[in-house]
Biotite code that builds the C-alpha atoms (Angstrom):
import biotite.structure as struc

atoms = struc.array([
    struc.Atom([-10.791, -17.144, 5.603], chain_id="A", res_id=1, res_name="UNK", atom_name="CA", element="C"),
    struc.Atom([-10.543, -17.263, 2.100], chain_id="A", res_id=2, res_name="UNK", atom_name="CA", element="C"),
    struc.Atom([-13.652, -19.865, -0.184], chain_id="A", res_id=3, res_name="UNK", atom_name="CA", element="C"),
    struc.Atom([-12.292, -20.971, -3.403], chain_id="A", res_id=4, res_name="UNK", atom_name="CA", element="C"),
    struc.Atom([-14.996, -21.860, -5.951], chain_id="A", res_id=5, res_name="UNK", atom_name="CA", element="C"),
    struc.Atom([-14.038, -23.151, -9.225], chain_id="A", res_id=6, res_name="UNK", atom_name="CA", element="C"),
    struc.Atom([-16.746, -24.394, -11.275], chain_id="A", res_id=7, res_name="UNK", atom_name="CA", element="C"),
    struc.Atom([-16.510, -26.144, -14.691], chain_id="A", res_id=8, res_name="UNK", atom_name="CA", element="C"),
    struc.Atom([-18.733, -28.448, -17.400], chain_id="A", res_id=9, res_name="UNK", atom_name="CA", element="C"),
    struc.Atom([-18.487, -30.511, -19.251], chain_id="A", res_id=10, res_name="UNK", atom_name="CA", element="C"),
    struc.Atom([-20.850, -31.809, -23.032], chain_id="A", res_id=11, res_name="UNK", atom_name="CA", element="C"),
    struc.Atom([-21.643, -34.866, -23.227], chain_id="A", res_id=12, res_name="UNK", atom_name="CA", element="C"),
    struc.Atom([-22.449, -36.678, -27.229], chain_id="A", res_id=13, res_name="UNK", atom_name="CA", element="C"),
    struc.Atom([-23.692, -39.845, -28.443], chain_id="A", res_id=14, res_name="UNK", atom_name="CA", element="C"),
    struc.Atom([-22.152, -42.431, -30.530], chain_id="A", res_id=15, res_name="UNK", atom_name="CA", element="C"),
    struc.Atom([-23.477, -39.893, -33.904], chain_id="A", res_id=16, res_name="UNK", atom_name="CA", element="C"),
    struc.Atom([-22.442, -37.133, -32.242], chain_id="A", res_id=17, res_name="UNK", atom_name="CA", element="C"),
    struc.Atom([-25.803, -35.808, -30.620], chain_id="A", res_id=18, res_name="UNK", atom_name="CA", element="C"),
    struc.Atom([-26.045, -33.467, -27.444], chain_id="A", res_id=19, res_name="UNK", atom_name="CA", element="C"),
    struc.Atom([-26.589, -36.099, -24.584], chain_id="A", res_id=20, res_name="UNK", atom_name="CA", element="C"),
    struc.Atom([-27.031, -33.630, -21.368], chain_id="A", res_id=21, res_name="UNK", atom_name="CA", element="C"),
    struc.Atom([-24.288, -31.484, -19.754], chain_id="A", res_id=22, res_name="UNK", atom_name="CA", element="C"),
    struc.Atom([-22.379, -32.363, -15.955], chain_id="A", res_id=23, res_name="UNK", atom_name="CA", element="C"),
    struc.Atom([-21.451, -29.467, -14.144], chain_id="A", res_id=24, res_name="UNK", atom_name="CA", element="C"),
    struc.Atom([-18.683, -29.713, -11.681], chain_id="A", res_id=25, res_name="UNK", atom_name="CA", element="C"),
    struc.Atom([-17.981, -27.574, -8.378], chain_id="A", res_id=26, res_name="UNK", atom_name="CA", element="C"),
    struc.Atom([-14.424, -27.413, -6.419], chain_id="A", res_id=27, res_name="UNK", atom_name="CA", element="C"),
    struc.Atom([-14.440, -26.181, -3.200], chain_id="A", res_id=28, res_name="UNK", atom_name="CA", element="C"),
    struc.Atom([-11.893, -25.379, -1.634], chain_id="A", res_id=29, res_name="UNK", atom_name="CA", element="C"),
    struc.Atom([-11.087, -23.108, 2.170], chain_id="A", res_id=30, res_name="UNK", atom_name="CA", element="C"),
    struc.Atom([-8.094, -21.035, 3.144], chain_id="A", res_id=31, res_name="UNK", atom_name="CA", element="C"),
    struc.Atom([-7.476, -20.168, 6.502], chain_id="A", res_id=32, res_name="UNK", atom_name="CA", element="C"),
    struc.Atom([-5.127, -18.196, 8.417], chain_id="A", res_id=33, res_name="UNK", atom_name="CA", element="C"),
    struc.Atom([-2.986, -19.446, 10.882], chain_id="A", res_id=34, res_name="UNK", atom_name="CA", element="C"),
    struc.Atom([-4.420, -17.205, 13.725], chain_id="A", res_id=35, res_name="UNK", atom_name="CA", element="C"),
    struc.Atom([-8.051, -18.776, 12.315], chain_id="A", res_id=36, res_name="UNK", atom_name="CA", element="C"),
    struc.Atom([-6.355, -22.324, 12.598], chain_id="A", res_id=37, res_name="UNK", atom_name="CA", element="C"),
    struc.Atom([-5.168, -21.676, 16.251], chain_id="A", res_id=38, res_name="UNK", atom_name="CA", element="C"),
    struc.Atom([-8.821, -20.977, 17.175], chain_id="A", res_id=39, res_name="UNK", atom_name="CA", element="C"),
    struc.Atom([-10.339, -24.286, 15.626], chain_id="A", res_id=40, res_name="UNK", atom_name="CA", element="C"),
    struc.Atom([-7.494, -26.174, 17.163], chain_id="A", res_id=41, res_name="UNK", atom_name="CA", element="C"),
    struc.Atom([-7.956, -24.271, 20.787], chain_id="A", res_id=42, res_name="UNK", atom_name="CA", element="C"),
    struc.Atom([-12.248, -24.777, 20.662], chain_id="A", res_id=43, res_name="UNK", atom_name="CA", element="C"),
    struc.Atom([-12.072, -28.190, 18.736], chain_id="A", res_id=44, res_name="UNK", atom_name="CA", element="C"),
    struc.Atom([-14.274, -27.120, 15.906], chain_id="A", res_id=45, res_name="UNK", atom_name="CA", element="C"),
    struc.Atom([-11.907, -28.978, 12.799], chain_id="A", res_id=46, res_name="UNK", atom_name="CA", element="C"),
    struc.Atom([-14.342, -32.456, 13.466], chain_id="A", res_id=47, res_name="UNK", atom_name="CA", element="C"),
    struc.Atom([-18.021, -30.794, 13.685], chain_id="A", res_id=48, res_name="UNK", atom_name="CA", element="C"),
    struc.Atom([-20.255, -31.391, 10.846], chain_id="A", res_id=49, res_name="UNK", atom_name="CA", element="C"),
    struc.Atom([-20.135, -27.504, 8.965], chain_id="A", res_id=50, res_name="UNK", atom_name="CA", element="C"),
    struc.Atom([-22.150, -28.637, 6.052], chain_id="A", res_id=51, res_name="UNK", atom_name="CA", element="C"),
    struc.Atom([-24.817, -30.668, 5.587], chain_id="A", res_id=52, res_name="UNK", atom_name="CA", element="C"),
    struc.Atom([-25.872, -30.112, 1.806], chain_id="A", res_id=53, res_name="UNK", atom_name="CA", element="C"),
    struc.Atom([-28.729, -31.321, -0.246], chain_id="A", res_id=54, res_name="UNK", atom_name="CA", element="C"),
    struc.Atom([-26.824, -34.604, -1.530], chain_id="A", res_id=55, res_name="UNK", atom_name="CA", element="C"),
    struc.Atom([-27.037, -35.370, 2.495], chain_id="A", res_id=56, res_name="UNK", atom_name="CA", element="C"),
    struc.Atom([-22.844, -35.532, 2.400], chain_id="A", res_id=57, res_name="UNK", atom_name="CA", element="C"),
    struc.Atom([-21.396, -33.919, 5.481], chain_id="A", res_id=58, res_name="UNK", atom_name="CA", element="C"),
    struc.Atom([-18.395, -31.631, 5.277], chain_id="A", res_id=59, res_name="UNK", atom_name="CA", element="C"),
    struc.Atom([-15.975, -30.355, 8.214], chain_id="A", res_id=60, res_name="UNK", atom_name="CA", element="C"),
    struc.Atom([-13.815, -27.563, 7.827], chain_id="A", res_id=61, res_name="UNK", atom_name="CA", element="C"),
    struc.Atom([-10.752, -29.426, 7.252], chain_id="A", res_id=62, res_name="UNK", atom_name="CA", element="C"),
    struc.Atom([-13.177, -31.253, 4.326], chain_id="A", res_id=63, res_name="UNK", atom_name="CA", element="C"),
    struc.Atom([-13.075, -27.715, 2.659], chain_id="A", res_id=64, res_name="UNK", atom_name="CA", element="C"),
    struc.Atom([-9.711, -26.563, 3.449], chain_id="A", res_id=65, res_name="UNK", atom_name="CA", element="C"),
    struc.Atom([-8.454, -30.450, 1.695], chain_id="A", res_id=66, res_name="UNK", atom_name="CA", element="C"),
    struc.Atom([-10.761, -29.487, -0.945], chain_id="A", res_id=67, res_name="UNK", atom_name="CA", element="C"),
    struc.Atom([-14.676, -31.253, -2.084], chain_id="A", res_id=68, res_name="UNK", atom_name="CA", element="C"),
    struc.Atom([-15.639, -31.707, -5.754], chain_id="A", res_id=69, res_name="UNK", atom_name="CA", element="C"),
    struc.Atom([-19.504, -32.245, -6.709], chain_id="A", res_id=70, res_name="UNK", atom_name="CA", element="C"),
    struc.Atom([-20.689, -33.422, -9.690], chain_id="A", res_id=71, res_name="UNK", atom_name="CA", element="C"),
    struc.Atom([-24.109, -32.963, -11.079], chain_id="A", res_id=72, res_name="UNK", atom_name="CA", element="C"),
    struc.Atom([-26.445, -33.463, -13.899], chain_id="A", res_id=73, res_name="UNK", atom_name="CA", element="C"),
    struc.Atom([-28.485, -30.313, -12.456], chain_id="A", res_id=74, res_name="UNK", atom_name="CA", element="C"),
    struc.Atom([-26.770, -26.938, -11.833], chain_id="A", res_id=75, res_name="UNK", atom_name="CA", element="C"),
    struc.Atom([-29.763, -25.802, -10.072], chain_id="A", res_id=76, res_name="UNK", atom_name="CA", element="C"),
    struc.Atom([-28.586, -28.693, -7.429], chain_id="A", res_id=77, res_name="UNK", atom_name="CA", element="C"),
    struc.Atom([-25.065, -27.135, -7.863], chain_id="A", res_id=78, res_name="UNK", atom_name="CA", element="C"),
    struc.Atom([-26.101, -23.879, -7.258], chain_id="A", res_id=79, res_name="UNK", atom_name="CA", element="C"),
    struc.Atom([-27.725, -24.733, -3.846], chain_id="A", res_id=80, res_name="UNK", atom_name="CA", element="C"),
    struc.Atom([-24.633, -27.023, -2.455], chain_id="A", res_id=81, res_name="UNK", atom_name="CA", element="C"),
    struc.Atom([-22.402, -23.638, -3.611], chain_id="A", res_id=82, res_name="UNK", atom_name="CA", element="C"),
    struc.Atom([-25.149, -21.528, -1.573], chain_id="A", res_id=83, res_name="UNK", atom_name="CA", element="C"),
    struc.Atom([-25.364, -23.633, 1.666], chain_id="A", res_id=84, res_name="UNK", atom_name="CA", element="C"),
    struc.Atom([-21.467, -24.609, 1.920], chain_id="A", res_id=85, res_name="UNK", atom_name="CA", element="C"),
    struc.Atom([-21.022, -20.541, 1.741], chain_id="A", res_id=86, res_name="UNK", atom_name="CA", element="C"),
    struc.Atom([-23.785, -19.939, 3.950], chain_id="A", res_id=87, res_name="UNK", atom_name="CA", element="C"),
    struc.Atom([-21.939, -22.563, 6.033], chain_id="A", res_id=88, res_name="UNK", atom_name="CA", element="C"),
    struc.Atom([-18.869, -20.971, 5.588], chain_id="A", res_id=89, res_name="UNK", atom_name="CA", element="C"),
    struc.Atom([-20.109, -17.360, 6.892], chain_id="A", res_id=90, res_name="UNK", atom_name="CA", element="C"),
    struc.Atom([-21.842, -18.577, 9.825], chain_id="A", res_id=91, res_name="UNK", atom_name="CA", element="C"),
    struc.Atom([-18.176, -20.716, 10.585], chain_id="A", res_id=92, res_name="UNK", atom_name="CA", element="C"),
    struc.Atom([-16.366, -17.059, 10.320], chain_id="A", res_id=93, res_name="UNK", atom_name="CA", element="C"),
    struc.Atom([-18.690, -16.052, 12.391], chain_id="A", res_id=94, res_name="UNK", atom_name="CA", element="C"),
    struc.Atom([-18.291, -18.441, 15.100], chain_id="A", res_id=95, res_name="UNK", atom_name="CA", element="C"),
    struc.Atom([-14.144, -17.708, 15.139], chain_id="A", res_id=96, res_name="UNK", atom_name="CA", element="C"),
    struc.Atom([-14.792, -13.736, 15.142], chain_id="A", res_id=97, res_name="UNK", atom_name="CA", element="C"),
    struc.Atom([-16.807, -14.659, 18.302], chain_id="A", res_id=98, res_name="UNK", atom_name="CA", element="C"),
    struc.Atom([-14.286, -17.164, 19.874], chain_id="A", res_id=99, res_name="UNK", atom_name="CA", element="C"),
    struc.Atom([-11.547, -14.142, 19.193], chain_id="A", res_id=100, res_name="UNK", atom_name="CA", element="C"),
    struc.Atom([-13.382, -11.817, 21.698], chain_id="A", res_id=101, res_name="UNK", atom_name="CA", element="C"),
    struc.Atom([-13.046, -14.047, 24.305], chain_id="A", res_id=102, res_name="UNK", atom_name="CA", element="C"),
    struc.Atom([-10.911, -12.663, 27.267], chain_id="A", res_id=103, res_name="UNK", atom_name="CA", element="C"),
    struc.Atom([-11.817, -9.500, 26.228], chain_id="A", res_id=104, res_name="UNK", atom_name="CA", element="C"),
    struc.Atom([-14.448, -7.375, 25.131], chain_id="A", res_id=105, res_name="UNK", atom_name="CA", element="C"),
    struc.Atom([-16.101, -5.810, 21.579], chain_id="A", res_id=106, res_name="UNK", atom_name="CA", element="C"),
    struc.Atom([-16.880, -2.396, 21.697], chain_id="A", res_id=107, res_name="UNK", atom_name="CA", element="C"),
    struc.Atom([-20.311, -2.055, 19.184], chain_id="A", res_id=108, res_name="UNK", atom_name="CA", element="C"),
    struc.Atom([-21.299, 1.402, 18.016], chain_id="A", res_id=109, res_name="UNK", atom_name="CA", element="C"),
    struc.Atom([-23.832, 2.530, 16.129], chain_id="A", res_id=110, res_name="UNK", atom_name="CA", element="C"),
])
């Protein structure tokens, strides 16, 4: 699984050319393999809500791997939508790793 985060901004000016506030912008977008696609189609997991972020919109994996925008006066808020949809992401990775195993069994050593 691949996250693609492209982030941009963009200056905003008033009618006499004074600095009016900035929008940051944040595309998101997921790449995943076909062996990672087999597994969401095999344990239905393309519909479940992945992230939930602090605009309260909902994203599924096949959200991210279509591709979300955001757009934001604050980049702290940007920041923590880029923080929880990769938190989301990792814990989603996760959850596939997991589903792999199953029919067999993970050797852990340590």
């Amino acid at each position: 699984m691949k996250l693609i985060i492209k982030r941009d901004q963009k200056a905003h000016t008033g009618l006499l050319g004074g600095h009016k506030g900035v929008t940051f912008f944040l595309n998101i977008r997921v790449e995943v393999t076909p062996q990672e696609q087999e597994l969401m189609k095999r344990y239905n997991l393309e519909d479940i809500p992945l992230v939930v972020n602090s605009t309260d919109k909902t994203y599924t994996i096949i959200d991210l791997m279509r591709g979300v925008s955001q757009e934001h006066h604050s980049n702290k808020l940007l920041f923590e939508i880029e923080k929880e949809i990769k938190e989301s992401c990792r814990d989603f990775k996760y959850t596939l790793e997991v589903k792999a195993t199953f029919g067999g069994e993970e050797v852990v050593e340590y």
